[in-house]
C-alpha positions in Angstrom: 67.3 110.2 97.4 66.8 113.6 99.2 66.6 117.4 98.2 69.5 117.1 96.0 68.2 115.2 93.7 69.1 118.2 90.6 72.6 119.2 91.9 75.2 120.6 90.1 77.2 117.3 90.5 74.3 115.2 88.8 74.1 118.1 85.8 78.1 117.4 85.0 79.1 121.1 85.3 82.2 122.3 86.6 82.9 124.0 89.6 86.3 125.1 90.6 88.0 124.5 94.0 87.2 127.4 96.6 90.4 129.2 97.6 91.0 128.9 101.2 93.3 131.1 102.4 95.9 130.7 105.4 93.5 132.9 107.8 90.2 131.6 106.5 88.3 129.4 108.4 88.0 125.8 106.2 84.5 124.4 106.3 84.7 120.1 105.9 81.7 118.1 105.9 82.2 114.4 107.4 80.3 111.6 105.4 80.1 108.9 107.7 79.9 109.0 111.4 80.3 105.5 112.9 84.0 103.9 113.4 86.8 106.1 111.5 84.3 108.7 111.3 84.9 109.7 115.0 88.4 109.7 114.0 87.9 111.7 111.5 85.5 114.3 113.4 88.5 114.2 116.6 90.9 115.2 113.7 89.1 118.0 112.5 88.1 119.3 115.8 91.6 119.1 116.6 92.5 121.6 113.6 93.0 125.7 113.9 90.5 127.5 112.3 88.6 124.4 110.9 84.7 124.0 111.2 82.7 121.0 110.5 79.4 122.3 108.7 77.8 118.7 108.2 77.5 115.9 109.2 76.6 112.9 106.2 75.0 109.9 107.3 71.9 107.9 106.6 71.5 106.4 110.3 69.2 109.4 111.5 70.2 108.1 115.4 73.7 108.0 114.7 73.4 111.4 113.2 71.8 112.9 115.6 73.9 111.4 118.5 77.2 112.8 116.5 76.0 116.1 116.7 74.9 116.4 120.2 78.5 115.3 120.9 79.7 117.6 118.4 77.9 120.2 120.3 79.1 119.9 123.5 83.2 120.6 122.3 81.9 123.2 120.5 83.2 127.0 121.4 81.0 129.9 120.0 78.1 129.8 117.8 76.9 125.9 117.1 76.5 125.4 113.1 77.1 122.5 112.3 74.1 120.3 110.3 72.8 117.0 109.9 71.8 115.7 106.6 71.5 111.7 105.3 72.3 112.7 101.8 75.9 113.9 100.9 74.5 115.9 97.4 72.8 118.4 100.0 76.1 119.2 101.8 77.5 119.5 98.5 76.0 122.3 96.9 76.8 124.4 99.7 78.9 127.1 98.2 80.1 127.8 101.3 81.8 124.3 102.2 85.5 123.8 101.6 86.1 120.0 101.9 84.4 116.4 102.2 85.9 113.8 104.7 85.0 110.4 103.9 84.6 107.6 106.3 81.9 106.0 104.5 82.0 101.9 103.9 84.1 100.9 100.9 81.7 100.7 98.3 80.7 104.5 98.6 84.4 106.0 99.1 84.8 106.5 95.0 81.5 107.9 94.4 81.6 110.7 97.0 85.3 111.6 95.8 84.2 111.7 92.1 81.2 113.6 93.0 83.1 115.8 95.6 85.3 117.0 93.0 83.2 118.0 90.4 81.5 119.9 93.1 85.0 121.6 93.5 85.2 120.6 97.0 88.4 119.0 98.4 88.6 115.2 99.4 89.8 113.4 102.6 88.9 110.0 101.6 89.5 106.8 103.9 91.2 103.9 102.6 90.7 102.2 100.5 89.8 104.8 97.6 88.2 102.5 95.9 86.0 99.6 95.8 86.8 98.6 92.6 89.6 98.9 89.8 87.4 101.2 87.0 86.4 103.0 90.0 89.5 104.0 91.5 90.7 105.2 87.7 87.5 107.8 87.5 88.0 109.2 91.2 92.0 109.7 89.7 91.0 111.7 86.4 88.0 113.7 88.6 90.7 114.7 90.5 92.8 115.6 87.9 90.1 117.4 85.7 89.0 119.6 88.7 92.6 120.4 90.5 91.1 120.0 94.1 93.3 117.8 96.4 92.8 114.5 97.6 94.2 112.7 99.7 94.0 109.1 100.8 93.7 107.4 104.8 96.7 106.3 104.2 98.3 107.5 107.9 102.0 105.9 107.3 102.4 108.2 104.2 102.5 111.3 106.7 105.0 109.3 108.4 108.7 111.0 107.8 110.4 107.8 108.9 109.1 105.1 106.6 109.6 108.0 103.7 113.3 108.4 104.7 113.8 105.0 104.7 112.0 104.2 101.3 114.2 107.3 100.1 116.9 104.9 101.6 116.2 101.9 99.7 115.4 103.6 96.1 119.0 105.3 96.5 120.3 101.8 96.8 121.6 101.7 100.6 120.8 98.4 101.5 121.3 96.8 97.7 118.5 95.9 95.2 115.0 95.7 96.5 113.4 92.2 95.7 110.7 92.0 97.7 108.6 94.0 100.0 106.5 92.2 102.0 103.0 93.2 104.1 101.3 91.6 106.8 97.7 92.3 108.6 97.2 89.7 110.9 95.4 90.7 113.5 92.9 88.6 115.1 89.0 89.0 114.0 86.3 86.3 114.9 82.8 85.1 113.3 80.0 87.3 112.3 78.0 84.5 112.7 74.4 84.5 110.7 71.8 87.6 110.6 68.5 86.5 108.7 67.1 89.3 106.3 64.9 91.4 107.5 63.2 95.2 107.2 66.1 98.2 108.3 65.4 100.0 111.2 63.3 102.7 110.6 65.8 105.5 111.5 68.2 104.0 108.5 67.4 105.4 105.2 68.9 102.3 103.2 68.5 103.1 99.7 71.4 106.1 100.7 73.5 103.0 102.7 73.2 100.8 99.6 73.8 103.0 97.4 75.8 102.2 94.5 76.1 99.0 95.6 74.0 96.3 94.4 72.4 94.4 97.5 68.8 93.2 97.1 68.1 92.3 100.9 69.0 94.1 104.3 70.2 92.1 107.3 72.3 93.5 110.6 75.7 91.8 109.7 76.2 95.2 106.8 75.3 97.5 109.5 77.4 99.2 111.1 80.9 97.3 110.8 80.8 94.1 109.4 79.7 95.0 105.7 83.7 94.7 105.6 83.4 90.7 104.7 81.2 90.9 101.9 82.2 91.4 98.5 79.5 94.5 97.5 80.4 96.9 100.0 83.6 95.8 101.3 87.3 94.1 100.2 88.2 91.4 103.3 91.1 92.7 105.5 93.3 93.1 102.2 92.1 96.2 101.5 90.7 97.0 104.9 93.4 97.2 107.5 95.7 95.8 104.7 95.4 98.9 102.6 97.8 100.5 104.7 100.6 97.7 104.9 100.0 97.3 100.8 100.7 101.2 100.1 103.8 101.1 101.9 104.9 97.7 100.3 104.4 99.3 97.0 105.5 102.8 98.4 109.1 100.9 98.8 109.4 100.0 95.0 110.7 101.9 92.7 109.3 104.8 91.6 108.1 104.3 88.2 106.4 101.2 89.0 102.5 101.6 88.6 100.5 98.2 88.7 102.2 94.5 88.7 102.3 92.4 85.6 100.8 89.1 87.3 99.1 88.8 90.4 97.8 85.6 92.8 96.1 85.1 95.4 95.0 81.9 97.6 93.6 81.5 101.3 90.2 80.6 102.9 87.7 82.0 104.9 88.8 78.6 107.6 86.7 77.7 111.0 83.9 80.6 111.3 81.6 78.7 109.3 79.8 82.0 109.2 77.9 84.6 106.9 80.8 86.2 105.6 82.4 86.0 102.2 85.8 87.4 102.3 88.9 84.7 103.3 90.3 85.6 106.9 93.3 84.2 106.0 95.5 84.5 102.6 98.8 84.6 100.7 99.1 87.2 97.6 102.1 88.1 95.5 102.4 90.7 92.7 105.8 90.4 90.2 105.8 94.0 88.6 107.5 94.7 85.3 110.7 95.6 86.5 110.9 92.1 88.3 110.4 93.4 91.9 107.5 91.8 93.9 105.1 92.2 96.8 103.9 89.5 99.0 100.9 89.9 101.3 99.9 87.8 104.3 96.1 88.2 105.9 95.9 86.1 109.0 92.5 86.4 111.0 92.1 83.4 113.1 93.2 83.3 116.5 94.7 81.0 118.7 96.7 80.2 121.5 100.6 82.3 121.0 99.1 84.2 117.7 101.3 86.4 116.6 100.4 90.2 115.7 101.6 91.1 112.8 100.6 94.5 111.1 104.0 95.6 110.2 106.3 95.5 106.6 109.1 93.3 106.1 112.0 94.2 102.7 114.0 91.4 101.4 117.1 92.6 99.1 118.5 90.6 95.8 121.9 90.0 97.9 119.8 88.1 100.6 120.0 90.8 103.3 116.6 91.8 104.9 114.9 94.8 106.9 112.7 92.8 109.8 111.0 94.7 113.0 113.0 97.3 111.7 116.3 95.9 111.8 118.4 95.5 108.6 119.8 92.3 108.7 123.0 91.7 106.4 123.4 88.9 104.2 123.9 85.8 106.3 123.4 87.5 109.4 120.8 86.7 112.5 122.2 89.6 114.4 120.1 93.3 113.8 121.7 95.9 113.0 120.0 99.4 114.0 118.9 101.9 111.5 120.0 104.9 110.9 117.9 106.5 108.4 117.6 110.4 107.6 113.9 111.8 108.1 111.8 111.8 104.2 109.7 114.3 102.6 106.6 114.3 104.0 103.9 117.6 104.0 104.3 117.9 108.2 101.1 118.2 110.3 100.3 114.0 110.4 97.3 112.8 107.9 94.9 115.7 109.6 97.2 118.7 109.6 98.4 117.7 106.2 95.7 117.7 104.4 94.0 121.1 105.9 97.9 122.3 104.6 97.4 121.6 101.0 93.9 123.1 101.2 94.7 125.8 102.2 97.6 126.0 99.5 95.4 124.9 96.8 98.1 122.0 96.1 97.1 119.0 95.5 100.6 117.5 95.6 101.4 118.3 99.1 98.6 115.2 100.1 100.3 112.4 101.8 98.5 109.8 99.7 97.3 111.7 97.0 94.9 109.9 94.3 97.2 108.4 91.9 99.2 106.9 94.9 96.1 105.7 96.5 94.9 104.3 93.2 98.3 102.3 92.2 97.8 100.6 95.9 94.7 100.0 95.9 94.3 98.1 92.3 97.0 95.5 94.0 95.4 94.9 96.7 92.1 94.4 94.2 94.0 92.4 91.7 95.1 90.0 94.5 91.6 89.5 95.8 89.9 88.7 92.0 92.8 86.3 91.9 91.3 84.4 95.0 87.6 85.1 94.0 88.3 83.2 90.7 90.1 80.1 92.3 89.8 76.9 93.1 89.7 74.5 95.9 92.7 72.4 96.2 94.2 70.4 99.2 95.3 71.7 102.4 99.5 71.1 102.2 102.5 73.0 102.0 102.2 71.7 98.3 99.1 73.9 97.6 99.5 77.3 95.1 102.1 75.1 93.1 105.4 77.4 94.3 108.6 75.5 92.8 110.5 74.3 96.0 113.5 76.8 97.2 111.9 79.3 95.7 110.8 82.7 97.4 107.3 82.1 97.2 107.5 78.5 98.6 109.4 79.6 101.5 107.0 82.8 102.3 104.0 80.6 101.4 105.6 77.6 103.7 105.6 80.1 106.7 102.0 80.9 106.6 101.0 77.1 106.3 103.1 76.3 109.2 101.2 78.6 111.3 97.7 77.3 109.9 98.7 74.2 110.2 100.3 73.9 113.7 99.3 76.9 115.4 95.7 76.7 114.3 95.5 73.3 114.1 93.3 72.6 110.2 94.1 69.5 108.7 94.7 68.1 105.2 91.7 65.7 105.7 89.2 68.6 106.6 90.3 72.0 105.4 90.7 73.1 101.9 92.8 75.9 100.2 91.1 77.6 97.4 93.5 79.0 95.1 93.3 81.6 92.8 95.0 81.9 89.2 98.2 84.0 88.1 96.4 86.7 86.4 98.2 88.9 84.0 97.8 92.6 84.1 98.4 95.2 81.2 99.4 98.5 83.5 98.7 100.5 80.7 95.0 99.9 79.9 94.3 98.6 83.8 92.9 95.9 82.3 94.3 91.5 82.2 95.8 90.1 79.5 95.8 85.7 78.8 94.3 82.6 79.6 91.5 84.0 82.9 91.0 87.6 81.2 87.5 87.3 80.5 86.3 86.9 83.9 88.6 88.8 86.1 88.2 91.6 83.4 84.6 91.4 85.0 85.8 91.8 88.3 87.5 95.1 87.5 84.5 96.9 87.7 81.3 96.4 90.0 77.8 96.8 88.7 75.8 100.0 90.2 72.4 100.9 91.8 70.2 103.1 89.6 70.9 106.6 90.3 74.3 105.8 91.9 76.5 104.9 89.0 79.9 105.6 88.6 80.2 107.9 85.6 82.1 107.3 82.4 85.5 109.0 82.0 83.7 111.2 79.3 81.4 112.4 82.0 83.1 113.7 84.5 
């Protein structure tokens, strides 16, 4: 577990964010240094007056390969560390920030434990790995003032705010539905046996709070996304981004949805992973507007990209490849939308801006906003763990014909059906219950609330649990 092992974050004491003034140089430690973690270490490096003092990651080779290219860009005195466990970089006094590009099942921890250590938090999406989770990194954040802010790129975008500003003022009529898609094409992970990690991968510190009781190559370094203890399938992987800004779009007092489903497979791969690469999700919230989400992963022959937001308004007018489309119209209209309040300086400059300001508001995507997106896209995905197989047809999920959901759901089993090319005598859909959702107490109400109550909140490794909200 490393030096750290009696840090001021395990002994639940209170330390207050470190002001960084406008002219001080901001020290930010990077947890994670595969995949977004370059992205995250270009930002950085990219940033006046901003250092990276540490590099977090228990892969001793990919630490040390990180930081001889770390070296090389760097001007002036080289200072920069390597450590496997993120409590060390922690209880440097002198460290400003944490940057986490960690895999899903760590990104709560090291926020909850980032803030009590009064450091500020860059966290990739999505925040959390589970419901109860996200809650505790949101009151941490609270309880210690330091900012946080979410991977969340498209909130640092001015022109999806302006036009979200446009829609909650009413300018295209009552929003009904936003809609999210991420289908982009992924293939099979095929099967790794178990086996002893490589000795340069300290895997107790990978695991960590999650729960796995045998190592095999398809968790490291990427595809730990399509298994259910350290990742959330392509809903809340590349999907987190499309699901913020479908949820971004409602209006604004609308936390967590009412009732939830979710439905799909994991079809063709026959392979190792668990999550579905293909699924339909929708989410009624209480004040009867709803998001739809679409996953499709399976290629084929004239597959169509999709990783984009679609809005559909009560008068039957839509916003599609943004073009607003008027009520009985197939013509586009252009639109003209007025730039929205965003903190300038894109996801990297923004966050080293509300640092420095000691503001934790000024985050594009701070923790409440990343929580509220990130339980839907949970809720959805309990919804399909807890269904149940039924036939492969446009008849599957149960949608009332003419309805909204048929005709969405219709659409995505058109593709899968003709453009893939799975068949009602050898394919299945497994679908998942309408769960109801108290946004209250996060927690569901009626008939399945036993079990996807469980779902709300993973079981931890030893030494790596998520703390009680009395405890933080």
């Amino acid at each position: 577990m490393g030096a750290a092992a009696g840090s001021l974050i395990l002994g639940n004491t209170r330390a207050a964010p470190k002001v960084v003034g406008a002219n001080n140089r901001l020290r930010i430690a990077v947890a994670g240094a595969n995949g977004r973690g370059k992205s995250h270490i270009g930002g950085w490096m990219e940033q006046d007056n901003v250092e990276i003092a540490y590099i977090i990651d228990p892969d001793a080779k990919v630490r040390d390969r990180t930081l001889a290219n770390i070296e090389k860009k760097t001007d002036g005195p080289f200072r920069c560390k390597g450590v496997a466990d993120v409590r060390e970089a922690l209880d440097d006094p002198e460290l400003d920030a944490i940057s986490i590009a960690t895999p899903n099942h760590w990104h709560s921890l090291m926020t909850i434990w980032g803030a009590q250590a009064g450091k500020h938090v860059y966290v990739e999406k999505p925040m959390s790995h589970d419901v109860h989770e996200g809650r505790i990194a949101v009151e941490a954040q609270r309880k210690y003032g330091v900012v946080v802010q979410h991977g969340t790129q498209r909130r640092s975008d001015a022109k999806i705010a302006g036009l979200h500003e446009a829609i909650k003022a009413g300018k295209f009529g009552r929003l009904k539905i936003s809609y999210g898609y991420c289908c982009k094409p992924r293939g099979s992970i095929g099967f790794e046996f178990p086996k002893p990690p490589a000795a340069d991968l300290d895997w107790n510190l990978w695991r960590g709070p999650a729960v796995i009781h045998q190592y095999h190559d398809n968790y490291v370094h990427y595809d730990w996304h399509w298994f259910w203890g350290t990742g959330n399938g392509d809903m809340n992987n590349q999907g987190t981004h499309q699901l913020d800004v479908a949820r971004w779009a409602l209006d604004d007092d609308q936390t967590h949805p009412v009732r939830v489903m979710g439905m799909g497979n994991r079809f063709q791969w026959k392979d190792q992973g668990e999550t579905p690469n293909t699924m339909f999700a929708a989410a009624e919230y209480p004040n009867g507007q709803w998001v739809y989400f679409n996953v499709r992963n399976v290629n084929y022959d004239g597959y169509e990209h999709q990783v984009e937001n679609e809005y559909y308004f009560e008068d039957g007018g839509r916003i599609v490849r943004g073009k607003y489309y008027p009520k009985g119209s197939d013509k586009g209209e252009d639109l003209s939308i007025e730039p929205g309040k965003v903190t300038p300086g894109g996801n990297w400059g923004s966050f080293i801006a509300a640092c420095r300001e000691g503001k934790p508001e000024m985050a594009n995507g701070t923790a409440i906003e990343a929580h509220n997106g990130c339980v839907l896209g949970h809720l959805m995905n309990n919804s399909y763990r807890l269904g149940q197989e039924e036939a492969f047809n446009s008849k599957a999920g149960g949608f009332a014909e003419g309805s909204d959901l048929h005709e969405h759901f219709g659409r995505l089993h058109s593709i899968m059906s003709d453009g893939v090319g799975l068949s009602e005598k050898e394919d299945r859909y497994i679908v998942g219950p309408w769960l109801t959702f108290d946004p209250k107490s996060e927690s569901h109400t009626g008939e399945c609330a036993a079990d996807a109550n469980r779902l709300l909140k993973d079981v931890n490794s030893q030494g790596f649990e998520i703390p009680d909200l009395s405890k933080i």
